[in-house]
C-alpha angles and dihedrals in degrees: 000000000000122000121245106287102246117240114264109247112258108240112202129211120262110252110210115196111234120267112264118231105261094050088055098049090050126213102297105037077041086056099047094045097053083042096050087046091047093050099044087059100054092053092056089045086048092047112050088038092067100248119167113282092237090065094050085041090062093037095046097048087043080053103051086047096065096043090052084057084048102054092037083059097053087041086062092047102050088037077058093056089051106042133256092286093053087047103076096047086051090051090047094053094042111020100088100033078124102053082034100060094039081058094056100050092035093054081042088055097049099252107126096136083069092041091050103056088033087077091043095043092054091048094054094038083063110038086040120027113014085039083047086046099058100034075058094048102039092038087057097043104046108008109239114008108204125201157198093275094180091056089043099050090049091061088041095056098043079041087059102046095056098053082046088052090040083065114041088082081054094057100032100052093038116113104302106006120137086252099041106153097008086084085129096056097042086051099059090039093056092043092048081055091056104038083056088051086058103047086051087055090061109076082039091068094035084056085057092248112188088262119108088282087081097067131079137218108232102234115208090218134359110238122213111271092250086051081057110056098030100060081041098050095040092049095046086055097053096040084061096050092043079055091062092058092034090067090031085065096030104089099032092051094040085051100053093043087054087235113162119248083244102042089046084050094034104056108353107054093027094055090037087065095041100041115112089025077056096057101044080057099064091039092061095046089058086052093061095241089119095153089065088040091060106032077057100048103037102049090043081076096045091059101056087043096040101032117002098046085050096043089052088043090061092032090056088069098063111037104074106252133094117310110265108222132193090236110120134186116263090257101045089057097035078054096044087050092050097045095050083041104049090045090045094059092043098051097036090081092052091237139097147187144184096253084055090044086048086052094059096042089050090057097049095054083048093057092042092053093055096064093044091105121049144089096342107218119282096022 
């Protein structure tokens, strides 16, 4: 007879205890975030102890920096969670809270002059400098980078009619123009326009058109959705408050410095808001992924000129301060029209190389040289 069968032994699962937080946002997003909160910190110690405005001026804009970082990360989390078509909108929406909230208090404040050349100045820091920076890096790196031309063009041409659209209000208001002195309601009526253009875009990337919105970002690790919107939502609310004390600090500190109204919007302002996204740019360029560089990049641009100049435009109204137009001096658009030009003609082919990448580069210290001298802030 054969003998009882013997119980099979009863294998458990293996429990793994969750991943603690840390561990999910990885060295580097781990880094910026502890940088970001350092420095945010900082700022509100230097601030309410009186320091000299020069010093908050350099903390805060440290600070914005790495929120900026921080937000861009959680876009890209939550963006993983949609979809790629659902990314871009989300980018769109989310991406320049930072640059966004400097503007409004800026504008509050009376600087629109700054605010002004602010917008220029991030449109033409990343179709210039941060787009020349990483055709250098990338060209050295790995000869000729080609590229995805139909997804680029898309962004170009919507790229250039912005900018087109940018200086019409310009042309139209200047002495003797059929619009001189209605620069205000030609203003709001172009970036209504605009801000219409934008919104039918939408369902376009969350089709997957072939735009930027088509690309991913490739994510080390997926964080829990809480995780998410917490560190974005977090980071959104103390970028506006560091705002606050970066245009509290701007003009006493630019003044000081002797630094011009444009230069201070131009390259200060406009890099302070782009920093840690512009450098992200130019990584992945070395890196040879050169279709995700320049669909961030590139429509990074498209966003403050299509979505984010408009949006001011209309906001100006409301919040209490001067009007901000779409009228801008003769060098800021003949600058503007190069720039969108220049970058047009290089990425058309679908290639690129360093000597391209130098070209751009060259133009945008060139720009920010010209406007160097001129009214120095608070004066």
């Amino acid at each position: 007879m054969a003998g009882p069968a013997r119980a099979r032994p009863r294998i458990l699962p293996r429990v793994t205890a969750p991943a603690s937080i840390p561990a999910l946002l990885g060295r580097t997003t781990l880094a910026l975030v502890a940088a970001a909160a350092a420095a945010t910190l900082l700022t509100a110690v230097l601030q309410f102890a009186g320091a000299p405005h020069a010093l908050v001026f350099v903390v805060s804009a440290i600070a914005l920096a790495g929120l900026a970082g921080v937000i861009g990360s959680g876009t890209d989390q939550l963006g993983h969670r949609l979809g790629p078509g659902k990314t871009g909108v989300l980018q769109s929406a989310l991406g320049n809270l930072p640059e966004l909230f400097i503007s409004i208090f800026a504008l509050q404040a009376g600087l629109v002059v700054v605010v002004q050349t602010a917008l220029v100045g991030s449109i033409l820091a990343n179709s210039l400098l941060v787009l020349g920076l990483s055709f250098f890096a990338g060209g050295l790196r790995h000869g000729v980078q080609r590229f995805g031309a139909a997804p680029v063009r898309t962004i170009a041409v919507l790229l250039v009619l912005a900018v087109a659209a940018l200086a019409i209000p310009t042309l139209a208001t200047a002495p003797g123009a059929p619009d001189a002195g209605h620069a205000q309601e030609l203003s709001v009526f172009t970036a209504v326009v605009l801000l219409v253009l934008f919104a039918a875009s939408i369902p376009f990337s969350i089709a997957g058109g072939p735009g930027a919105s088509a690309l991913e970002a490739p994510i080390d690790r997926e964080w829990p959705l809480p995780l998410a919107v917490g560190l974005l939502a977090g980071a959104a609310a103390c970028a506006a408050v560091v705002s606050d004390w970066f245009v509290t600090a701007l003009e006493p500190s630019l003044s000081s410095l002797g630094i011009s109204e444009a230069f201070a919007g131009l390259v200060v302002v406009a890099l302070a808001g782009n920093a840690v996204e512009n450098v992200v740019g130019i990584q992945l360029a070395a890196r040879n992924q050169v279709d995700l560089a320049i669909s961030l990049i590139m429509n990074s641009s498209l966003q403050v000129a299509l979505a984010l100049t408009p949006a001011l435009v209309i906001i100006s109204l409301v919040i209490g301060g001067p009007a901000l137009t779409l009228v801008l001096s003769p060098l800021l658009l003949g600058s503007l029209a190069l720039a969108v030009i220049l970058g047009t003609l290089i990425v058309f082919d679908g290639e690129s190389t360093w000597l391209e990448g130098l070209a751009l580069v060259a133009l945008y210290l060139i720009i920010a040289a010209s406007v160097w001298y001129g009214p120095v802030v608070g004066h």
